[in-house]
PyMOL CGO cylinders between C-alpha atoms (Angstrom):
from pymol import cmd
from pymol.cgo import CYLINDER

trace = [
    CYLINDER, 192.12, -47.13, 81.83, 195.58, -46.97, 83.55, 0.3, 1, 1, 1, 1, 1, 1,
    CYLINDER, 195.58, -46.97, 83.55, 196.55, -44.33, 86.28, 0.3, 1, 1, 1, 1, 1, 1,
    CYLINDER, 196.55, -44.33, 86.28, 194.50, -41.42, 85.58, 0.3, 1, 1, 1, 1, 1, 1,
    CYLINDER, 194.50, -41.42, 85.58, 194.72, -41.68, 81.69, 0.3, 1, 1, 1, 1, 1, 1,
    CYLINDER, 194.72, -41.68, 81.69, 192.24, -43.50, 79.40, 0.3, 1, 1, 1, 1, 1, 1,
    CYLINDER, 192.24, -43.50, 79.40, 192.74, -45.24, 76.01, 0.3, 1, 1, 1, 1, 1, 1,
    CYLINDER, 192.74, -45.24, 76.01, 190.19, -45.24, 73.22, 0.3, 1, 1, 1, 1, 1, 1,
    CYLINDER, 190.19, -45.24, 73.22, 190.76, -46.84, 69.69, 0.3, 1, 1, 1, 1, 1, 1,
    CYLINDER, 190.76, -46.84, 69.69, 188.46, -47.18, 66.31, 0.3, 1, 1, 1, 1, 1, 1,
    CYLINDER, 188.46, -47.18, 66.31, 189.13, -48.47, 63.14, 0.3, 1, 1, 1, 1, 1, 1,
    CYLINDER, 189.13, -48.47, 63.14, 191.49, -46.23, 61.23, 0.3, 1, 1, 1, 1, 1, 1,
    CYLINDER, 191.49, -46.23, 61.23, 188.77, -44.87, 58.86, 0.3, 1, 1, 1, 1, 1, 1,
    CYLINDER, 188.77, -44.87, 58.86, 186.06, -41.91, 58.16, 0.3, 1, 1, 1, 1, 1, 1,
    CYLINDER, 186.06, -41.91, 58.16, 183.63, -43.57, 60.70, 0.3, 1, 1, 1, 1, 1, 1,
    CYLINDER, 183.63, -43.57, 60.70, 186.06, -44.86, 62.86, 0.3, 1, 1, 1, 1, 1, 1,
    CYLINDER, 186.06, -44.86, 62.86, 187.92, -40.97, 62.77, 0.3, 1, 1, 1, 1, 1, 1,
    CYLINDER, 187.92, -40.97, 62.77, 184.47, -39.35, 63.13, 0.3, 1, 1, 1, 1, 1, 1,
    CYLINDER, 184.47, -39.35, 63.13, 183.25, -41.66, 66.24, 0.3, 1, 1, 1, 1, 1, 1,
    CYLINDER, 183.25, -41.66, 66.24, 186.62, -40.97, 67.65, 0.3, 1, 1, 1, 1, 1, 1,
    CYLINDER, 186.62, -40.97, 67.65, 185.96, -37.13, 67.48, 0.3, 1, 1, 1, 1, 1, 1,
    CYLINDER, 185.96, -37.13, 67.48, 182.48, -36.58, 69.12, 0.3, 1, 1, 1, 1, 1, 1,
    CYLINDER, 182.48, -36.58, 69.12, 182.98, -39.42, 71.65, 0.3, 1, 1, 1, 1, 1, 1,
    CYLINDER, 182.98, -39.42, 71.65, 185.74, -37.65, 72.78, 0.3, 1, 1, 1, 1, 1, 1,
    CYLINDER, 185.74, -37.65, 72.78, 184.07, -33.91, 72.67, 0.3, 1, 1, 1, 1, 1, 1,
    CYLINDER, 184.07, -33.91, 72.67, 180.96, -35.94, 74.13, 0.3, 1, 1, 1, 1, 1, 1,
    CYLINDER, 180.96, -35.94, 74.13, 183.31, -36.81, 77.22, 0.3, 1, 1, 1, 1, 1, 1,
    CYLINDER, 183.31, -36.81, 77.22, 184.52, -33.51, 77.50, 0.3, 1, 1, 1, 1, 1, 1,
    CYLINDER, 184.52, -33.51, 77.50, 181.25, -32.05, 77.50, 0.3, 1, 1, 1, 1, 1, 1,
    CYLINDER, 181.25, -32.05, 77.50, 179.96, -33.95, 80.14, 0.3, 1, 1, 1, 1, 1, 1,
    CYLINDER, 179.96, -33.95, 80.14, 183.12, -33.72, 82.33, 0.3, 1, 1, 1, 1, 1, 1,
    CYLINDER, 183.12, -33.72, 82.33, 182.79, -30.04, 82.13, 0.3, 1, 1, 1, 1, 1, 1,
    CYLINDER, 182.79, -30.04, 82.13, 179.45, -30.63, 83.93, 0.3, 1, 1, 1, 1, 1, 1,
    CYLINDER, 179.45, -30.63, 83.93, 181.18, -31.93, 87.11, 0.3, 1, 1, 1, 1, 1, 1,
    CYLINDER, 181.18, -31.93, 87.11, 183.61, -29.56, 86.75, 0.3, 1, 1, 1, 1, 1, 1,
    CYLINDER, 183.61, -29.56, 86.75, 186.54, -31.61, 85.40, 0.3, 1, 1, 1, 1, 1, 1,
    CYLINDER, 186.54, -31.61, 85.40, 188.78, -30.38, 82.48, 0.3, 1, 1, 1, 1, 1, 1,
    CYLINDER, 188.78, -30.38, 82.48, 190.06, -33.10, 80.14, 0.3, 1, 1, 1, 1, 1, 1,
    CYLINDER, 190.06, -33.10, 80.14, 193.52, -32.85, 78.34, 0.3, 1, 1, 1, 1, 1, 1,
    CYLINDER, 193.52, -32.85, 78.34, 194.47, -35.73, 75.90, 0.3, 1, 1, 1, 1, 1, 1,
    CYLINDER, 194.47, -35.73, 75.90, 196.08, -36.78, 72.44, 0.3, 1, 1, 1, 1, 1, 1,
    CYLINDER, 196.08, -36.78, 72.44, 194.93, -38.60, 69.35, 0.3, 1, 1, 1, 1, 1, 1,
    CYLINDER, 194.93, -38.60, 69.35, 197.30, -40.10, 66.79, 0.3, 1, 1, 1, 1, 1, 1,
    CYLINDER, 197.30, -40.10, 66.79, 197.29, -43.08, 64.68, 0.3, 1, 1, 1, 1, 1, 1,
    CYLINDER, 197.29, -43.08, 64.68, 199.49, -45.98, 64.18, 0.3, 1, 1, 1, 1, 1, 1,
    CYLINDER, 199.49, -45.98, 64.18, 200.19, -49.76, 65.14, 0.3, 1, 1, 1, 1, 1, 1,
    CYLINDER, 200.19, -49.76, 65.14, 198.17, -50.70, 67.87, 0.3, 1, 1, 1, 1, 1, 1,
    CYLINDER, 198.17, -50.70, 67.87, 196.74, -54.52, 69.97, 0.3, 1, 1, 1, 1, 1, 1,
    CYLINDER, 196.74, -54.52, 69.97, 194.38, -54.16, 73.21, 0.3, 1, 1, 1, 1, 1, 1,
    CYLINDER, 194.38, -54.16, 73.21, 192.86, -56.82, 74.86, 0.3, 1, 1, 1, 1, 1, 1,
    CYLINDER, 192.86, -56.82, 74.86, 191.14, -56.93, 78.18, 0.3, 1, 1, 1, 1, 1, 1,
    CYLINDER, 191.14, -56.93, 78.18, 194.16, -56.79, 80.01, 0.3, 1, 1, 1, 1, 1, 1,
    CYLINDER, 194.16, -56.79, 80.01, 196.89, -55.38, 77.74, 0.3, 1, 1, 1, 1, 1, 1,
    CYLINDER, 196.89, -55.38, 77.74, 197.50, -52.43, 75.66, 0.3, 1, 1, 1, 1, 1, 1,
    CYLINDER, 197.50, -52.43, 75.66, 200.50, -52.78, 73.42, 0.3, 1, 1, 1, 1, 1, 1,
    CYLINDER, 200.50, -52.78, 73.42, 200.24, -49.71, 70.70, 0.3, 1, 1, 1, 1, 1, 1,
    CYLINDER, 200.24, -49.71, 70.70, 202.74, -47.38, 69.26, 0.3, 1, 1, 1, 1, 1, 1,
    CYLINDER, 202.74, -47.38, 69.26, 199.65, -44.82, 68.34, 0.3, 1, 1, 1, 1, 1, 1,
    CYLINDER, 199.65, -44.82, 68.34, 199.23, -45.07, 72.44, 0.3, 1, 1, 1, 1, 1, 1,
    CYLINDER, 199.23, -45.07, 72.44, 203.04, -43.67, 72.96, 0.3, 1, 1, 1, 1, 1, 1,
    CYLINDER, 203.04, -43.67, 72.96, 202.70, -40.97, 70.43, 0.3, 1, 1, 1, 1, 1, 1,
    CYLINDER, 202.70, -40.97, 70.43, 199.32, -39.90, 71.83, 0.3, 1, 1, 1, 1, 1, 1,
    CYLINDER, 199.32, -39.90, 71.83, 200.82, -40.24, 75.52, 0.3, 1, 1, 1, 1, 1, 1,
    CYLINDER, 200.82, -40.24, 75.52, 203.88, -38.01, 74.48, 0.3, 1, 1, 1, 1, 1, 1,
    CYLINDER, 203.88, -38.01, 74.48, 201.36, -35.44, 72.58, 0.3, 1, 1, 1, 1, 1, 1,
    CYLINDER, 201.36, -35.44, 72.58, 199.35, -34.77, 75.69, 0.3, 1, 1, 1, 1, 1, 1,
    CYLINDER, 199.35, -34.77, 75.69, 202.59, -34.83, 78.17, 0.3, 1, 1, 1, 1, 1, 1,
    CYLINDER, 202.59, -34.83, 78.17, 204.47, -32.20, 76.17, 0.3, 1, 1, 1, 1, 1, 1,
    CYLINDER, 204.47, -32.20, 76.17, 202.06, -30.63, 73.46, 0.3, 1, 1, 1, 1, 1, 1,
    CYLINDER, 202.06, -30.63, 73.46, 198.69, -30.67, 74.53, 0.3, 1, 1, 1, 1, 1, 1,
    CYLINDER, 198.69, -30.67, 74.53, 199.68, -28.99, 77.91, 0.3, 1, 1, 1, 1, 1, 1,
    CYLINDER, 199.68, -28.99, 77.91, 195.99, -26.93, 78.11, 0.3, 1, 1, 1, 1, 1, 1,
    CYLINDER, 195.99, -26.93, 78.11, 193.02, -28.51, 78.51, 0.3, 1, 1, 1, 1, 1, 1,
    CYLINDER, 193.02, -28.51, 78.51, 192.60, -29.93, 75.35, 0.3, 1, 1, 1, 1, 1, 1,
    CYLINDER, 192.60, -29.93, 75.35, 192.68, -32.94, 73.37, 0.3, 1, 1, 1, 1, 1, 1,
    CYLINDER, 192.68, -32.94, 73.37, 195.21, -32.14, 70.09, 0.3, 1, 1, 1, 1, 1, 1,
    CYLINDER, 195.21, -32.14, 70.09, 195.04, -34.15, 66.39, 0.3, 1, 1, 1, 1, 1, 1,
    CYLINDER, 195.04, -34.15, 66.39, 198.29, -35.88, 65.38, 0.3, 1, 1, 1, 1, 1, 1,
    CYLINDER, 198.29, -35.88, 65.38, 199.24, -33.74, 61.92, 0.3, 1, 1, 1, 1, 1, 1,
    CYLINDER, 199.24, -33.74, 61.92, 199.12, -37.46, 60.34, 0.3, 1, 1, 1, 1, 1, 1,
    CYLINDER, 199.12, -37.46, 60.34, 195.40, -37.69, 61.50, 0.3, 1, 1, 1, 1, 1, 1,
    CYLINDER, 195.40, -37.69, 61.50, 194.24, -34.66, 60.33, 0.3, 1, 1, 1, 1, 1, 1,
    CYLINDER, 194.24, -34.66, 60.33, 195.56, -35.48, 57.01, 0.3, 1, 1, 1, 1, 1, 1,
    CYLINDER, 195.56, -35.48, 57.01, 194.25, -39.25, 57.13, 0.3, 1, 1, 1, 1, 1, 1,
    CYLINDER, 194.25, -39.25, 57.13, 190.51, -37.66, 58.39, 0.3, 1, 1, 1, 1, 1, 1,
    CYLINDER, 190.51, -37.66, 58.39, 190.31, -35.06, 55.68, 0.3, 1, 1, 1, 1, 1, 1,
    CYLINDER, 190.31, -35.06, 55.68, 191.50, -37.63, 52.84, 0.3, 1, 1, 1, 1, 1, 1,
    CYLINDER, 191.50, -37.63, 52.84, 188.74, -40.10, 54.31, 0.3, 1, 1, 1, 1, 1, 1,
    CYLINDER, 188.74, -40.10, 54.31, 185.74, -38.28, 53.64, 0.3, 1, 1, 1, 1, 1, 1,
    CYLINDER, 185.74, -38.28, 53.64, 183.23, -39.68, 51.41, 0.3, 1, 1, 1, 1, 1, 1,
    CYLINDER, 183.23, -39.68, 51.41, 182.58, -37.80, 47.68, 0.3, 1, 1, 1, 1, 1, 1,
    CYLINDER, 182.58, -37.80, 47.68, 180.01, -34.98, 48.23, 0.3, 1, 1, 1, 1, 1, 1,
    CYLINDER, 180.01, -34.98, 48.23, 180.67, -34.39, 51.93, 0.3, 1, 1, 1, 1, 1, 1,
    CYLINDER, 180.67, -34.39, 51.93, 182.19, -30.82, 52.06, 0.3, 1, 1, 1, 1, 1, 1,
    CYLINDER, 182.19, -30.82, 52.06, 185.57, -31.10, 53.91, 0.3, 1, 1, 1, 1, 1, 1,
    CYLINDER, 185.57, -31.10, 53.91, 185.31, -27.35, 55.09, 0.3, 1, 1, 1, 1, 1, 1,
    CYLINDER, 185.31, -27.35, 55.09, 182.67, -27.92, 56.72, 0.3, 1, 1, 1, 1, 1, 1,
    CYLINDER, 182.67, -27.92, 56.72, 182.84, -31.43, 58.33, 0.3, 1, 1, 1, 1, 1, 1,
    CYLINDER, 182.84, -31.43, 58.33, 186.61, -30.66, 59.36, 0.3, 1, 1, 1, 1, 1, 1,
    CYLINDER, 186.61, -30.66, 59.36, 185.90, -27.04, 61.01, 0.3, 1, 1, 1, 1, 1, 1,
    CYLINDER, 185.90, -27.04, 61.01, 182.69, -28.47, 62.95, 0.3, 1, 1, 1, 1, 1, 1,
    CYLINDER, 182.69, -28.47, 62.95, 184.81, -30.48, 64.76, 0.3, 1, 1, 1, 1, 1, 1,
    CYLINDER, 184.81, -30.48, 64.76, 187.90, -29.27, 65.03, 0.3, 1, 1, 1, 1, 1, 1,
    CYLINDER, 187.90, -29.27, 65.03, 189.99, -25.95, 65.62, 0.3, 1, 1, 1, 1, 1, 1,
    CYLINDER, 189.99, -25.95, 65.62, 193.50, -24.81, 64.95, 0.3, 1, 1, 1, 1, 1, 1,
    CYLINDER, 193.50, -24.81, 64.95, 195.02, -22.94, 67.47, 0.3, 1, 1, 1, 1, 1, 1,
    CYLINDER, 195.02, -22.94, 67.47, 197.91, -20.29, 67.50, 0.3, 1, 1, 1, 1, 1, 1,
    CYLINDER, 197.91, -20.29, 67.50, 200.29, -22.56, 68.29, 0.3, 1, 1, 1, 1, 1, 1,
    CYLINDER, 200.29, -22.56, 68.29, 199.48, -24.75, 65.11, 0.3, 1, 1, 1, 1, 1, 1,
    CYLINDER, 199.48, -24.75, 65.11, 198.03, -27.44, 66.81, 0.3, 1, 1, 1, 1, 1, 1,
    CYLINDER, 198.03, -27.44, 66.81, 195.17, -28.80, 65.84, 0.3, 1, 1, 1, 1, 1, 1,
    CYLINDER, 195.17, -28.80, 65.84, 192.29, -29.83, 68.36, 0.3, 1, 1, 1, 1, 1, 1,
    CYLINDER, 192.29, -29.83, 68.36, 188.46, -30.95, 69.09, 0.3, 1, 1, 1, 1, 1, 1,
    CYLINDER, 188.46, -30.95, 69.09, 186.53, -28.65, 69.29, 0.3, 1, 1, 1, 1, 1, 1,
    CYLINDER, 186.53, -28.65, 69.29, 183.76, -30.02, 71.82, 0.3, 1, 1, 1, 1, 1, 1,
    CYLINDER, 183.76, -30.02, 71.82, 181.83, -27.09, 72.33, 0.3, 1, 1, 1, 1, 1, 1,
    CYLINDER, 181.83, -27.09, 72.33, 181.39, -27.73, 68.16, 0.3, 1, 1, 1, 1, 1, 1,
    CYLINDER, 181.39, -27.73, 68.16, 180.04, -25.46, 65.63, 0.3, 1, 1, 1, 1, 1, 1,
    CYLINDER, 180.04, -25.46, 65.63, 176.36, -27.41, 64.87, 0.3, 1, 1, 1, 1, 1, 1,
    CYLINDER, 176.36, -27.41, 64.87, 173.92, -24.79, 64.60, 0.3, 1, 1, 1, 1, 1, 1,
    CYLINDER, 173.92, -24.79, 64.60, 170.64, -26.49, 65.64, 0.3, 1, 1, 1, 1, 1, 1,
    CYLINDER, 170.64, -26.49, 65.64, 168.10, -24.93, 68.62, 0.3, 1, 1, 1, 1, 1, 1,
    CYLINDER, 168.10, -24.93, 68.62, 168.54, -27.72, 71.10, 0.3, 1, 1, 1, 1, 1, 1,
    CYLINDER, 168.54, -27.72, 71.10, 172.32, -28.05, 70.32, 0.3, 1, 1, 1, 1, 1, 1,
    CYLINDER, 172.32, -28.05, 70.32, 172.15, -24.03, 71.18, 0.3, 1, 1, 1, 1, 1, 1,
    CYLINDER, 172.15, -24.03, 71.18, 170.83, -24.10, 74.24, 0.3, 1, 1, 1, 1, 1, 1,
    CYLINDER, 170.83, -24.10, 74.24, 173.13, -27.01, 75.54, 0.3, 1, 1, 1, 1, 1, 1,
    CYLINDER, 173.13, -27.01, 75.54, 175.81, -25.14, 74.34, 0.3, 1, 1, 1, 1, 1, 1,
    CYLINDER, 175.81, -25.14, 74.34, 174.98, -22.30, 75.96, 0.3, 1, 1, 1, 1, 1, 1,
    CYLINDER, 174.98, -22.30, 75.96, 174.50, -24.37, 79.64, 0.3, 1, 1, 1, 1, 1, 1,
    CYLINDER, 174.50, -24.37, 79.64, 177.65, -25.60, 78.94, 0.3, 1, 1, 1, 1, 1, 1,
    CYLINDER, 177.65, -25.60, 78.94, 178.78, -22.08, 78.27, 0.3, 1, 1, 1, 1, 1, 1,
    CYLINDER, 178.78, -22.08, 78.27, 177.36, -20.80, 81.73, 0.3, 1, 1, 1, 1, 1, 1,
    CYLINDER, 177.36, -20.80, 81.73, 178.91, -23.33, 84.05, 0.3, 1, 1, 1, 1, 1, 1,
    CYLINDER, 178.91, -23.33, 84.05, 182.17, -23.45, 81.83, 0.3, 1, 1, 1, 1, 1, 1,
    CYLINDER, 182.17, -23.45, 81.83, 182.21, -19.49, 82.44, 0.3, 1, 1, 1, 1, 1, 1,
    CYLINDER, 182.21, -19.49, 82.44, 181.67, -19.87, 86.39, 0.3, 1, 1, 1, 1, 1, 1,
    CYLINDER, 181.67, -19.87, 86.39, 184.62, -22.48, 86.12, 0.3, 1, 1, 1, 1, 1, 1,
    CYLINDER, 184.62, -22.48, 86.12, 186.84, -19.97, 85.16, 0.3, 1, 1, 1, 1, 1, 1,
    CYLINDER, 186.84, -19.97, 85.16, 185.70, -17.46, 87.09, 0.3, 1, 1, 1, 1, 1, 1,
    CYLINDER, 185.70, -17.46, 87.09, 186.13, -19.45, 90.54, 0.3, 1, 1, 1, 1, 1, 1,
    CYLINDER, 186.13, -19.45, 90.54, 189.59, -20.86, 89.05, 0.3, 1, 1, 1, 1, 1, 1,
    CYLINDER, 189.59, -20.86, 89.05, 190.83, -17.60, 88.83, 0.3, 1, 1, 1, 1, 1, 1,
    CYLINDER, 190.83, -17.60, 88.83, 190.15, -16.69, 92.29, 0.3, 1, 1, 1, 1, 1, 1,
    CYLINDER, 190.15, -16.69, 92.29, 190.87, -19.79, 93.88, 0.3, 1, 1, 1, 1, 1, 1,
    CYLINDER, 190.87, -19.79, 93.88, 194.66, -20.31, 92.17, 0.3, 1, 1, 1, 1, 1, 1,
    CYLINDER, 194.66, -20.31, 92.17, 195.66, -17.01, 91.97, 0.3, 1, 1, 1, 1, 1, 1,
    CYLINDER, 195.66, -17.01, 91.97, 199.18, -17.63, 92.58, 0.3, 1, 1, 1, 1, 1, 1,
    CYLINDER, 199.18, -17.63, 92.58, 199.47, -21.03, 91.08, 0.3, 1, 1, 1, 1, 1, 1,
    CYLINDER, 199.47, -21.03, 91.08, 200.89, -20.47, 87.90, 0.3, 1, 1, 1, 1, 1, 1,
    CYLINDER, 200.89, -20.47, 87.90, 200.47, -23.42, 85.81, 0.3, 1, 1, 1, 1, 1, 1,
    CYLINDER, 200.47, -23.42, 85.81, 196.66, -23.73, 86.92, 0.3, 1, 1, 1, 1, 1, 1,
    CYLINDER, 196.66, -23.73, 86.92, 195.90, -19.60, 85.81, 0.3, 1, 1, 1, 1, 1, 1,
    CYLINDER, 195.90, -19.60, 85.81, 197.78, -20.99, 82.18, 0.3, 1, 1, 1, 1, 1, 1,
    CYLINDER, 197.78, -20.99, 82.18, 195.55, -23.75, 81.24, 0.3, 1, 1, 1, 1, 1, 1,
    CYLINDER, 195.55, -23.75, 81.24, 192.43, -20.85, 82.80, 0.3, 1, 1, 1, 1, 1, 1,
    CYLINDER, 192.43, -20.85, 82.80, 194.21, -18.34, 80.71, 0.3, 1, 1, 1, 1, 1, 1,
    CYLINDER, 194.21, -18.34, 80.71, 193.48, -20.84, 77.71, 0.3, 1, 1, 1, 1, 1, 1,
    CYLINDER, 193.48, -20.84, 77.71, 190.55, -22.29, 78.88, 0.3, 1, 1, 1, 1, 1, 1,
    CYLINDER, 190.55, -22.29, 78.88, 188.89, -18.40, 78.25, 0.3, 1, 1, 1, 1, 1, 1,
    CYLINDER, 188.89, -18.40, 78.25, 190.65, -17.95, 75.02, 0.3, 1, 1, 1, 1, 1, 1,
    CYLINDER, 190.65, -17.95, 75.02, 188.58, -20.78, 73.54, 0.3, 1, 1, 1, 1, 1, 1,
    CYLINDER, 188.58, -20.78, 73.54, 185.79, -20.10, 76.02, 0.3, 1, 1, 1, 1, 1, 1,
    CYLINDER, 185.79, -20.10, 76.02, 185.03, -16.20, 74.23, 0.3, 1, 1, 1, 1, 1, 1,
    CYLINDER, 185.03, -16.20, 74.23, 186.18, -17.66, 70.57, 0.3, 1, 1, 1, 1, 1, 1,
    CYLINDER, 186.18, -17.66, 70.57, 183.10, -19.53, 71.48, 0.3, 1, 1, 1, 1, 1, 1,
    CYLINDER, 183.10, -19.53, 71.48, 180.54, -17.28, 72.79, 0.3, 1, 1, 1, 1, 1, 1,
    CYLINDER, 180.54, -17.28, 72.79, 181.35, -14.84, 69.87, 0.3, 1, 1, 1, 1, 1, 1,
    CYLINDER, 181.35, -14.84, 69.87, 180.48, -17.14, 67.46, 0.3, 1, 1, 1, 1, 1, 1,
    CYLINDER, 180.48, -17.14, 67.46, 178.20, -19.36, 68.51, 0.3, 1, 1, 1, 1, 1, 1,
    CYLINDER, 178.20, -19.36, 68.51, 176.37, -17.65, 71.65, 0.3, 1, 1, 1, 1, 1, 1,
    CYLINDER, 176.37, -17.65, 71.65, 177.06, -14.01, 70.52, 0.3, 1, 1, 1, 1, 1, 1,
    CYLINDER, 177.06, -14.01, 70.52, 173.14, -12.34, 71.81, 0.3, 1, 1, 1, 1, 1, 1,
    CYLINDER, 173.14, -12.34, 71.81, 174.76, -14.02, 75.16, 0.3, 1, 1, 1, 1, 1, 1,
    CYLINDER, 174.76, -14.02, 75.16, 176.75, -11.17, 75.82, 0.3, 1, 1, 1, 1, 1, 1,
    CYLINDER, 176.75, -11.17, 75.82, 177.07, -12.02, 79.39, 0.3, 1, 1, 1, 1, 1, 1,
    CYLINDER, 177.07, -12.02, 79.39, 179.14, -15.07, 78.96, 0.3, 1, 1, 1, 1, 1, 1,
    CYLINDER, 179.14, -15.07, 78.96, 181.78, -13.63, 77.60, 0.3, 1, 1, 1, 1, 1, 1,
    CYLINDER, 181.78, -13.63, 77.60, 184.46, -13.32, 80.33, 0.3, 1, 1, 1, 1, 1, 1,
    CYLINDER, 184.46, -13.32, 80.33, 186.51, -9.62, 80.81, 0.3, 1, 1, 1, 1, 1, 1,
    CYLINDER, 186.51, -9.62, 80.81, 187.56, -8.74, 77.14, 0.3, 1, 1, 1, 1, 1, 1,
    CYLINDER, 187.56, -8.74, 77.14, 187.15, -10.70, 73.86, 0.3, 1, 1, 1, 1, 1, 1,
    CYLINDER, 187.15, -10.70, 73.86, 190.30, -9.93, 72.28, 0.3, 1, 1, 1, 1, 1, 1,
    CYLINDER, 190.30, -9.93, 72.28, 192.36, -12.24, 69.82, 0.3, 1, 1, 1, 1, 1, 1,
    CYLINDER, 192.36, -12.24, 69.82, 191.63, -15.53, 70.55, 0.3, 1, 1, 1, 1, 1, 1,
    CYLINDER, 191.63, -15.53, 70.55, 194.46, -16.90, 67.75, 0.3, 1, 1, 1, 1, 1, 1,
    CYLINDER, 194.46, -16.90, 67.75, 192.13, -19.91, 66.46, 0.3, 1, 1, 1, 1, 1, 1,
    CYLINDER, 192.13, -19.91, 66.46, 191.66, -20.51, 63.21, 0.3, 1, 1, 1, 1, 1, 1,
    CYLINDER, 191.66, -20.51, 63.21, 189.35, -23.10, 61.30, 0.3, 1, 1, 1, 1, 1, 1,
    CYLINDER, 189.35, -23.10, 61.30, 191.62, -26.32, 60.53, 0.3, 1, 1, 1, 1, 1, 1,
    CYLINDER, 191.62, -26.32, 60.53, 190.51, -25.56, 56.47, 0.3, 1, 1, 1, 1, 1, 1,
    CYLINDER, 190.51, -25.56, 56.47, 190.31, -22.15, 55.26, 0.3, 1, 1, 1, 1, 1, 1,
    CYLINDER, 190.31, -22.15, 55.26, 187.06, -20.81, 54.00, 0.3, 1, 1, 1, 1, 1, 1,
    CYLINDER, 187.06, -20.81, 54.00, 187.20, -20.56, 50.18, 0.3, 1, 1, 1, 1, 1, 1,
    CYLINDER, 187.20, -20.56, 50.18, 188.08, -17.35, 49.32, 0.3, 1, 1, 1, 1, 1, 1,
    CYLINDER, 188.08, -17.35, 49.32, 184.77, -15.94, 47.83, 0.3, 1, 1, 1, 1, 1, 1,
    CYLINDER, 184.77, -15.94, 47.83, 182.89, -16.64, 50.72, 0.3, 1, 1, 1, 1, 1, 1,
    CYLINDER, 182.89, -16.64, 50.72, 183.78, -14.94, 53.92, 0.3, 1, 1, 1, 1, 1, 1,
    CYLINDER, 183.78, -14.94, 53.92, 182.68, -17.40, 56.58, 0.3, 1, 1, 1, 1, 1, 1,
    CYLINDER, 182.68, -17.40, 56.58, 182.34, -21.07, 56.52, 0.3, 1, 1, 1, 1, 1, 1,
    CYLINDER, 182.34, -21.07, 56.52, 178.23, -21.83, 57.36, 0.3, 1, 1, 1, 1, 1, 1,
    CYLINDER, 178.23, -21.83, 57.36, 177.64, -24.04, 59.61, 0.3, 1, 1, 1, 1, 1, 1,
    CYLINDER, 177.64, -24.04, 59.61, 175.11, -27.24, 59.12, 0.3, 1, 1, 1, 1, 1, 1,
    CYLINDER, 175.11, -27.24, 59.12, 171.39, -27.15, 60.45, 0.3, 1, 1, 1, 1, 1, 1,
]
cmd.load_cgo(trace, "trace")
């Protein structure tokens, strides 16, 4: 940890890639619970830690990433990453649908984690949809409270994009999560669904 930032690193493989990803949504998840939004970066290169010392070029790229590109709250995929996680994944394992679980595109091209995920299991469900309810209050009282602070009602204005993209597909008999109109939300899945099928299924 160092000023209000902290540094993760895995091996630069499948598991080490995968880990990375739901530890991180993990940490989102249960920051939303207190109320605390989480921006951040991942990318990959050169990179020594020790107890005391962090010396890593993947650390400056990631650190630039969430200064100037990440700007919501959000934690974005280095394109090299993306590439690197997709090319790691063991025969058999259907990149579709590993890659689109856990991550989104958004309409700015960038590619993120998608914490709130797109497992379709009952218990999963129901956590979502807590997660769902106090993420919509958030909002909600954000709005209110910051009214005329601009860059605060931007990352809100984001934070419901995702938030509806959400509900409508993974919550949508919870129609009263959904916050004022679910318009365009401009994501996208990371992989297009192939083009005889019309929507990528999600694992039980």
């Amino acid at each position: 940890m160092f000023s209000d930032c902290i540094c993760t690193s895995a091996p630069p493989n499948y598991f080490g890639y995968q880990w990375t990803m739901l530890n991180l949504a993990s940490i989102q998840k249960s920051l939303l619970k207190h109320r605390i939004l989480l921006r951040g970066a991942i990318s990959i290169g050169r990179h020594y830690q020790s107890a005391s010392l962090i010396f890593s070029e993947a650390l400056v790229r990631a650190y630039q990433m969430e200064s100037h590109i990440a700007m919501h709250p959000r934690i974005v995929l280095d394109a090299q990453l993306v590439s690197r996680f997709m090319e790691s994944l063991p025969d058999g394992e259907p990149r579709e649908v590993m890659t689109n679980i856990l991550l989104l595109r958004d309409s700015d091209n960038q590619v993120f984690i998608n914490y709130h995920n797109l497992v379709n299991d009952s218990e999963t469900n129901r956590n979502r949809e807590r997660n769902l309810e106090i993420e919509r209050d958030l909002i909600v009282q954000g709005r209110a409270e910051h009214a005329d602070d601009f860059s605060i009602m931007a990352k809100l204005a984001w934070l419901e994009r995702y938030h509806n993209f959400v509900c409508q597909r993974m919550a949508s008999s919870r129609q009263d999560l959904i916050i004022g109109v679910a318009d365009d939300h401009g994501f996208q899945m990371v992989v297009p669904p192939e083009r005889h099928n019309n929507e990528i299924q999600p694992t039980k």
